[in-house]
C-alpha positions in Angstrom: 7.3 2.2 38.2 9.2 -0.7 36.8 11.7 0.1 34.3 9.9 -0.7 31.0 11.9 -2.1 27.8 10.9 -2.7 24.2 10.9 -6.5 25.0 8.9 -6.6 28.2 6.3 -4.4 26.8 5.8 -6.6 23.7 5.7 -9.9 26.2 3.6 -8.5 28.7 0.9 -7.6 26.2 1.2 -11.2 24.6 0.4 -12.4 27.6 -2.1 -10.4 28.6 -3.9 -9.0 25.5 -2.7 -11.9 23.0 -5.9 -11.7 20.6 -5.4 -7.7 20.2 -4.7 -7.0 16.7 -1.1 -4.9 17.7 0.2 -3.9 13.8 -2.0 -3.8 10.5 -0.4 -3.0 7.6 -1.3 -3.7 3.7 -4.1 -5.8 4.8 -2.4 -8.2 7.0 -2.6 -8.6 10.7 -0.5 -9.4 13.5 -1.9 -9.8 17.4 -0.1 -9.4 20.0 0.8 -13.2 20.2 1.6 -13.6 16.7 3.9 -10.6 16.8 5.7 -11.9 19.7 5.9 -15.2 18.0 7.4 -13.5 14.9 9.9 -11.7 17.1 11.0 -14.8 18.6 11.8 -16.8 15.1 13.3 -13.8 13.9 15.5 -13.5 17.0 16.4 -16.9 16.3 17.4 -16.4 12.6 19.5 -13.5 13.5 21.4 -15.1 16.2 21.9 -18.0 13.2 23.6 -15.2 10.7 26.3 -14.3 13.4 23.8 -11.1 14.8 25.0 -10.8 18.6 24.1 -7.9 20.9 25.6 -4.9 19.8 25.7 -6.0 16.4 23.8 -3.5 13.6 21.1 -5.0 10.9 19.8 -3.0 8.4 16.3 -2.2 6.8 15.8 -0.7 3.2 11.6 -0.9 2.8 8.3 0.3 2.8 6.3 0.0 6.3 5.2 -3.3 6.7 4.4 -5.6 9.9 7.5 -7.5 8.8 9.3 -4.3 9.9 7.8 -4.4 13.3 8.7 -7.6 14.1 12.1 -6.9 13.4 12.5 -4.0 15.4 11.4 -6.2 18.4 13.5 -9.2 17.5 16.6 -6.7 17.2 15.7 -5.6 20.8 15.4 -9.5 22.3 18.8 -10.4 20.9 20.3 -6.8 22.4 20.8 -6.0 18.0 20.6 -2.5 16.3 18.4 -1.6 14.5 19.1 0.5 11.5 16.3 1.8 9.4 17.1 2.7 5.9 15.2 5.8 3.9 13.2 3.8 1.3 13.2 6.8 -1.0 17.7 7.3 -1.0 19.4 6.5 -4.2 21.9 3.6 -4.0 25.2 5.6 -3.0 23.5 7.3 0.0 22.1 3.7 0.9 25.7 2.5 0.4 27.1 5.0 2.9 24.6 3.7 5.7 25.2 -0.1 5.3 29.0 0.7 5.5 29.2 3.4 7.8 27.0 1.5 10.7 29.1 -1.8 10.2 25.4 -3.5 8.6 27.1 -7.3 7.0 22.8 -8.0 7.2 20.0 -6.1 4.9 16.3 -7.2 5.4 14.4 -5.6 2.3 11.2 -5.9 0.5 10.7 -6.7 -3.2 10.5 -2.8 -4.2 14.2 -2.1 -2.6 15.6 -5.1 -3.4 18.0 -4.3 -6.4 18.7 -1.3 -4.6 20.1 -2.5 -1.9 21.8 -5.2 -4.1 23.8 -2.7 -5.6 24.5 -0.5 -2.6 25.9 -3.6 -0.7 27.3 -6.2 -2.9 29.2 -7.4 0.4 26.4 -7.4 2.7 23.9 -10.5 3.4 20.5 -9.6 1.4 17.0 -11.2 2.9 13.6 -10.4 1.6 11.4 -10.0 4.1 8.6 -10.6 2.1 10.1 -12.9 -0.2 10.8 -16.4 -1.0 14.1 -16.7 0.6 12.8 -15.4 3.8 11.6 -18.4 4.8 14.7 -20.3 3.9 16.3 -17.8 6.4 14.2 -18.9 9.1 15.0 -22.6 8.5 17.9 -21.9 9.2 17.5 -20.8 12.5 18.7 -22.7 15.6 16.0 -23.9 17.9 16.0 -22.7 20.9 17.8 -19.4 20.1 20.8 -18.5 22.1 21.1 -17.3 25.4 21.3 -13.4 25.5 21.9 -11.3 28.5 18.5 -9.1 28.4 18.7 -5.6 27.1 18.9 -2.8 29.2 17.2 0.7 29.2 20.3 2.4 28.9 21.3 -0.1 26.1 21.5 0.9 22.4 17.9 -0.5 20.5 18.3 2.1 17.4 20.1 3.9 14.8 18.7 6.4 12.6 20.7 8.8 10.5 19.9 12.2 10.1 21.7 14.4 7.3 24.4 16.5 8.6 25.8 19.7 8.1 29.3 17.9 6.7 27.4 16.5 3.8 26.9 12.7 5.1 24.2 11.5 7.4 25.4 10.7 11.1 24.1 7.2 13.1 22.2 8.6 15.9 22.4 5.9 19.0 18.8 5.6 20.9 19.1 3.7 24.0 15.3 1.7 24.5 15.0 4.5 27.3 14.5 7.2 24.5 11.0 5.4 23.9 9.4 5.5 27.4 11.0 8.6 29.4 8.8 10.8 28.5 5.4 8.8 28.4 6.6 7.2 32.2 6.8 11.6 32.8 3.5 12.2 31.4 2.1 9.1 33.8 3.9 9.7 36.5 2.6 13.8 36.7 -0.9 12.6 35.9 -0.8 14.2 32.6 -2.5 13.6 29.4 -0.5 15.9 27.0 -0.5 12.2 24.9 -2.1 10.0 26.2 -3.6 6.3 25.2 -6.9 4.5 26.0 -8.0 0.8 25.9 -9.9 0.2 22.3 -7.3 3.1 20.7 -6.9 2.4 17.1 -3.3 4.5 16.3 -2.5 5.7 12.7 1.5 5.9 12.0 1.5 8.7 9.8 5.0 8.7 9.9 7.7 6.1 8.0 9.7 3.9 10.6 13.0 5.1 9.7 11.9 8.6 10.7 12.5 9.0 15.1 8.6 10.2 14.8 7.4 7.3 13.4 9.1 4.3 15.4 8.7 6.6 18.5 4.9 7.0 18.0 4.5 3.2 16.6 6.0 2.2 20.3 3.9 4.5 22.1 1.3 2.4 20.7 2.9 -0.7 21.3 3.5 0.0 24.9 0.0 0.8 25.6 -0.8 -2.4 23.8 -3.4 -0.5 21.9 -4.0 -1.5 17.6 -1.7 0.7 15.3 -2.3 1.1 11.5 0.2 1.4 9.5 0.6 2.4 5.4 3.1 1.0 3.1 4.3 4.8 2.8 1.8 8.1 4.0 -0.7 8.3 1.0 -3.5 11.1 2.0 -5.9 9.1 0.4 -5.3 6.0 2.1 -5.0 7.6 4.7 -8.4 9.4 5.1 -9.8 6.1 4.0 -8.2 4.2 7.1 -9.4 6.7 9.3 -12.9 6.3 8.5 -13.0 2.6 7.9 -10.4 1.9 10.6 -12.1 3.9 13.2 -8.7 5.4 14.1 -8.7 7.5 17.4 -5.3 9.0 17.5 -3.0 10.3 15.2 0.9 11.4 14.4 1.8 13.5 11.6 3.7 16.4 10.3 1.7 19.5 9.1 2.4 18.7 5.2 0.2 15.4 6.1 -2.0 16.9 7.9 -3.1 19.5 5.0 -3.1 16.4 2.5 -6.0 14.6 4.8 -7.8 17.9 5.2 -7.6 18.6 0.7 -8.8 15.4 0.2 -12.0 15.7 -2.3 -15.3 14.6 0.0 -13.4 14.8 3.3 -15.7 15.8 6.5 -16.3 16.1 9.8 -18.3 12.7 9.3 -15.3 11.1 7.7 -12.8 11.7 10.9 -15.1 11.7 13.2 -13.4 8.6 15.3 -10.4 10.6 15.5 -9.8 12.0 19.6 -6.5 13.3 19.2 -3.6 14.4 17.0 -0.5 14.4 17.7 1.6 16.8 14.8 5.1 17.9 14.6 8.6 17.6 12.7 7.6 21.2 11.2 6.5 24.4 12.5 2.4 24.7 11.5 0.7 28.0 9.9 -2.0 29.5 11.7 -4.2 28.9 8.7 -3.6 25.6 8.6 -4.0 24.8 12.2 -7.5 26.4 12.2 -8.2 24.4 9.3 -7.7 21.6 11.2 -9.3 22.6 14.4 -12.3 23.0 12.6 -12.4 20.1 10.8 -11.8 17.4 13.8 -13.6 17.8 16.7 -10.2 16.1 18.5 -7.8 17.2 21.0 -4.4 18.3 19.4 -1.1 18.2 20.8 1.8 19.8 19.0 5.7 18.1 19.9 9.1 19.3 19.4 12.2 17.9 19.2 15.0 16.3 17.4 16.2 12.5 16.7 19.0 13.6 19.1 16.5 14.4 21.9 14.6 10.9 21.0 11.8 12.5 19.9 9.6 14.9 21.4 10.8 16.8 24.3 8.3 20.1 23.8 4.7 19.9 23.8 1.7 22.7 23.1 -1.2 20.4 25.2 -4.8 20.3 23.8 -5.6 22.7 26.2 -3.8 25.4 24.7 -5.2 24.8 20.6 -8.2 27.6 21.2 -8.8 29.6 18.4 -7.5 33.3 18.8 -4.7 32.0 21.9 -1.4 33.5 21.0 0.0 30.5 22.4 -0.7 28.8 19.0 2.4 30.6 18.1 4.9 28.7 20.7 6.5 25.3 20.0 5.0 24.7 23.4 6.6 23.7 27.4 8.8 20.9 28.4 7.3 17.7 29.3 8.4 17.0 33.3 11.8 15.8 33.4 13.1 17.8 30.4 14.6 20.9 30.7 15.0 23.7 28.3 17.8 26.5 28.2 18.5 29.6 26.0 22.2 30.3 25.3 24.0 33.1 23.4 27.1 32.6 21.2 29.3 32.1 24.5 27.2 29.8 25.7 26.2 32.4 28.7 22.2 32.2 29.3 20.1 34.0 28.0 17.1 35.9 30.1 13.6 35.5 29.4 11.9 36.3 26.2 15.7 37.0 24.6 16.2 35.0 21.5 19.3 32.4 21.5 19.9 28.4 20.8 17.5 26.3 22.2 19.0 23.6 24.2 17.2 20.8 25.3 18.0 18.0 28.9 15.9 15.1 28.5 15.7 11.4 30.2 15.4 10.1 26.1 18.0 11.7 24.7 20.9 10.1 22.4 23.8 7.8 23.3 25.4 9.8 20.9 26.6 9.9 16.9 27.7 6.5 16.3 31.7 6.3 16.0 31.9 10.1 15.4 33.2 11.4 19.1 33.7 14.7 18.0 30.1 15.5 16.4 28.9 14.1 20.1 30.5 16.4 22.0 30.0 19.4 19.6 25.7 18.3 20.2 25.6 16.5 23.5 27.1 18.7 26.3 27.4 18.4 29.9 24.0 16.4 29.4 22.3 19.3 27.1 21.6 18.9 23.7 22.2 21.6 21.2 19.5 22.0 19.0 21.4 24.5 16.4 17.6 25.7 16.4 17.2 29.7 17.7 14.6 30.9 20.1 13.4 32.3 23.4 11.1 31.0 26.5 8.3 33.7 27.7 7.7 34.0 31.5 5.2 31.2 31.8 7.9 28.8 30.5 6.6 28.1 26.9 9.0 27.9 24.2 8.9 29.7 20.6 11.0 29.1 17.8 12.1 31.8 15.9 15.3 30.3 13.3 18.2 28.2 12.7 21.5 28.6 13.4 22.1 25.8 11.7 21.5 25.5 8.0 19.1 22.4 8.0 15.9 22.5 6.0 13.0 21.0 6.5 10.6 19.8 3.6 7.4 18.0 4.7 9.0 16.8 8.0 12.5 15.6 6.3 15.6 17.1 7.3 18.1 18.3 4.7 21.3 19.5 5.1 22.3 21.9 2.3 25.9 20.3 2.5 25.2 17.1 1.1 23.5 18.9 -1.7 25.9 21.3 -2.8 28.4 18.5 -2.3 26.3 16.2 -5.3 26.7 19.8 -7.2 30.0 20.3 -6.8 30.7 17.3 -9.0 29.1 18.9 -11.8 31.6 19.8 -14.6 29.4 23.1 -15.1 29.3 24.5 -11.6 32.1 26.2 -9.9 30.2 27.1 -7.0 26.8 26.4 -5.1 24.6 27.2 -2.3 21.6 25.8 -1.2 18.8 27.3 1.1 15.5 26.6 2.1 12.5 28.9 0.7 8.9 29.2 2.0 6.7 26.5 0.6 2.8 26.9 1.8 2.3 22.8 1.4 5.2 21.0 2.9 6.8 23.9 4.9 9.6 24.9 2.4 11.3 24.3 -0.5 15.1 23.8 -1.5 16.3 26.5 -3.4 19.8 26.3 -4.9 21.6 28.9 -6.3 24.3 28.1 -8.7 27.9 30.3 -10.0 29.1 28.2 -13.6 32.8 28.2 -14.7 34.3 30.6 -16.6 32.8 29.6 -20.0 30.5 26.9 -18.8 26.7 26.6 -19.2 24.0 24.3 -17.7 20.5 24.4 -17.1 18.5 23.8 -14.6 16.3 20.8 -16.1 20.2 19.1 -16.4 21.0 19.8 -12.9 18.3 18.4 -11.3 18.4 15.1 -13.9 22.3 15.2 -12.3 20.9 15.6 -8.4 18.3 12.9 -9.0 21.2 10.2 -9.7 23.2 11.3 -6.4 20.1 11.9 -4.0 17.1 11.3 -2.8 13.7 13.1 -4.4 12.6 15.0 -1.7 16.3 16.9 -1.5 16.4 17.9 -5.0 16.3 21.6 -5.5 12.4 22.8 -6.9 14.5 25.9 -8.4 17.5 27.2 -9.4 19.1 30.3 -9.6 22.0 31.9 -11.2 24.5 34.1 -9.9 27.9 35.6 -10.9 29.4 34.4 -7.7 28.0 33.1 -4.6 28.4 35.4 -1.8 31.2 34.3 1.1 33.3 36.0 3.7 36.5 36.1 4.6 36.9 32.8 5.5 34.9 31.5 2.8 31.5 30.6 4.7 29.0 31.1 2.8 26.3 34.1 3.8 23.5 32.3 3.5 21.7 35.3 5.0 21.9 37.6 2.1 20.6 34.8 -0.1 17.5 33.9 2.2 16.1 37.2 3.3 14.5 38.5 0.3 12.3 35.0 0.8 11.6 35.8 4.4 11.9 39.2 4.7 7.9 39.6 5.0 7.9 36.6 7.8 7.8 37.0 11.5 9.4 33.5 11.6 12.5 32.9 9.7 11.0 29.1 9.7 7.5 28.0 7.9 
């Protein structure tokens, strides 16, 4: 099989398929000519700001087909992408744009000012705006020559939060977007699988790995994908009926959004083939909700941005009602490998509980410009997943904990770090710690438990008004909690333990 890249994909399909409708978004349209076309103008307009191969552009915005053909013009002039969180607060924004190097921002008219005051320095282009066209006027004609991208070559930055309190760059080569289909194809499996006339719904936003992942899985099949502004269950359900979507990617939150919306049927989703969920563990409950309501293959994934997506699967053939299997993340696609270490990194044996490390074809470059945190993650070729589990006899992998602290609210990751950092700054609090709780509609919850100064009061409601100027809305703490002190050992760690286990003391999982 040839080695495939995001380029060739999107210019074999033009030429192939050029009046297929290849990204609809907001009610406009783009085929797979005009999105090649797009790519190309905006290749040329990057290469006329200064943008040469390695060189990282930014994007603070909704989901949009603008978006799209800027990930593929990134890719033709051998650029990184770097997808911005629409929903972080201007000095979380402001650490991206500097920390990746970004001197360009593409943006839409709703992030705009933010991104304005985040990056006074940086270069500011509406993508939907008046100036945008300017922009392309400016572009040379032809574009430059660039040496063509490789698979190994970087094509994406996303950052995740991380257990220091600031978000790491994690490098995806274009690789991390077709090892694992090429896998599936190559073992004659259809775990996920696409079919001519497939209408795709991106569930997911673009600066999340699972969405950009799934939208390319789309594009390579040179199939239609539909895509919303940001995930609105409403919308969403309406798309799916009127759209006459066949396949689907979403995290378990969504999926109990589409199945509460008022009128929703087996009628309404009855297009609907396969769904593809993930980013969160998945109730039993919730998954026979959902069997019963689409009459649909499902296919659960695991994995992390490091591992370039999925790297796990539970395939259709295993969601039967009643099959304890339900229970288990799911087996390694071919080519990945999974391992179960213990503290000394010595193996683990089967069905013994230990961190999950993952080998895989798609994983990560590495952190960008932070060597150490790469080699702490990415070792000897096996990524460390800080997640805790075991693998049964038949090779299928459950998920029982963390070891590392991260929390996980509707498919977002957050680190408790970077919120007890913003709390820190608080004149009131002398002390903090943050866990996550058990939420029944996005997973869990962030629960923060706070120790005030000798003499000093606060509330809660002034707390959160305090978080909401430092971070994003979905990381703000639901509750807060009091305490004398916040309980530590010896060497000051905090023992997070005695605070989470009256939560999930009644759990079989210490996830949700």
């Amino acid at each position: 099989m040839t080695a495939r890249t995001v380029t060739s994909v999107l210019a074999g399909h033009a030429r192939d398929r050029p009046a297929t409708v290849a990204i609809a978004c907001a009610g406009i349209e783009l085929d797979y000519a005009q999105l090649w076309g797009d790519s190309i103008r905006l290749a040329r307009a990057l290469a006329a700001a200064g943008i040469a191969a390695g060189s990282r552009v930014a994007y603070l915005g909704q989901e949009s087909v603008y978006y799209y053909a800027l990930f593929f013009a990134c890719a033709r002039t051998g650029a990184v992408l770097v997808p911005i969180n629409f929903r972080l607060t201007a000095p979380e924004v402001e650490h991206i744009i500097a920390d990746s190097g970004s001197t360009l921002v593409l943006v839409d008219a709703d992030t705009a000012e933010i991104a304005h005051a985040a990056a006074p320095q940086a270069r500011i282009v509406r993508l939907d705006g008046a100036d945008f066209a300017g922009w392309l006027a400016e572009a040379a004609d032809p574009e430059p020559n660039t040496p063509p991208s490789g698979r190994d070559d970087a094509v994406i930055q996303l950052y995740t939060s991380g257990t220091t309190g600031l978000p790491k760059g994690v490098v995806l080569a274009q690789r991390s977007f077709f090892a694992i289909a090429d896998a599936l194809a190559t073992a004659g499996l259809d775990w996920i699988d696409f079919r001519d006339g497939d209408r795709s719904l991106i569930g997911l936003p673009g600066f999340h790995v699972g969405g950009i992942w799934w939208a390319m899985q789309g594009f390579a099949a040179g199939i239609t994908n539909v895509a919303m502004p940001r995930f609105d269950s409403s919308t969403a359900v309406a798309l799916i009926e009127e759209a006459r979507i066949t396949t689907l990617c979403v995290v378990p939150s969504m999926l109990r959004l589409i199945i509460g919306e008022p009128g929703v049927a087996a009628a309404t989703v009855s297009s609907v083939r396969k769904v593809v969920y993930g980013g969160s563990p998945i109730s039993e409950t919730l998954l026979q909700e959902a069997l019963a309501l689409f009459d649909a293959d499902f296919a659960q994934i695991y994995g992390l941005t490091e591992t370039g997506n999925t790297a796990i699967c539970l395939p259709p053939k295993q969601h039967v009602v009643g099959n304890h299997r339900l229970a288990a993340a799911g087996r390694p696609y071919p080519g990945v490998s999974v391992r179960i270490i213990d503290a000394a990194g010595i193996e683990r044996t089967t069905g013994e509980v230990g961190e999950i490390c993952l080998r895989t074809p798609a994983a990560m470059l590495g952190y960008w410009e932070l060597p150490a945190a790469t080699a702490d993650t990415l070792i000897d070729g096996w990524i460390h997943t800080g997640d805790a589990g075991y693998v049964d006899a038949d090779g299928y992998l459950y998920i029982r904990d963390r070891l590392k602290d991260m929390i996980i609210v509707g498919g977002e990751n957050i680190y408790p770090a970077e919120i007890e950092n913003v709390l820190a700054k608080h004149p009131a609090v002398a002390d903090s710690a943050v866990i996550g709780v058990p939420d029944d509609t996005l997973g869990e919850a962030v629960h923060a438990f706070v120790a005030c100064r000798p003499g000093a009061e606060v509330r809660a409601r002034e707390l959160m008004t305090f978080c909401r100027e430092n971070l994003a809305q979905f990381k703000i703490p639901v509750r807060f909690e009091f305490l004398d002190r916040i309980p530590r050992n010896p060497s000051g760690k905090i023992l997070r333990w005695q605070l989470r286990d009256r939560f999930w003391a009644d759990r079989e999982r210490q996830v949700n």
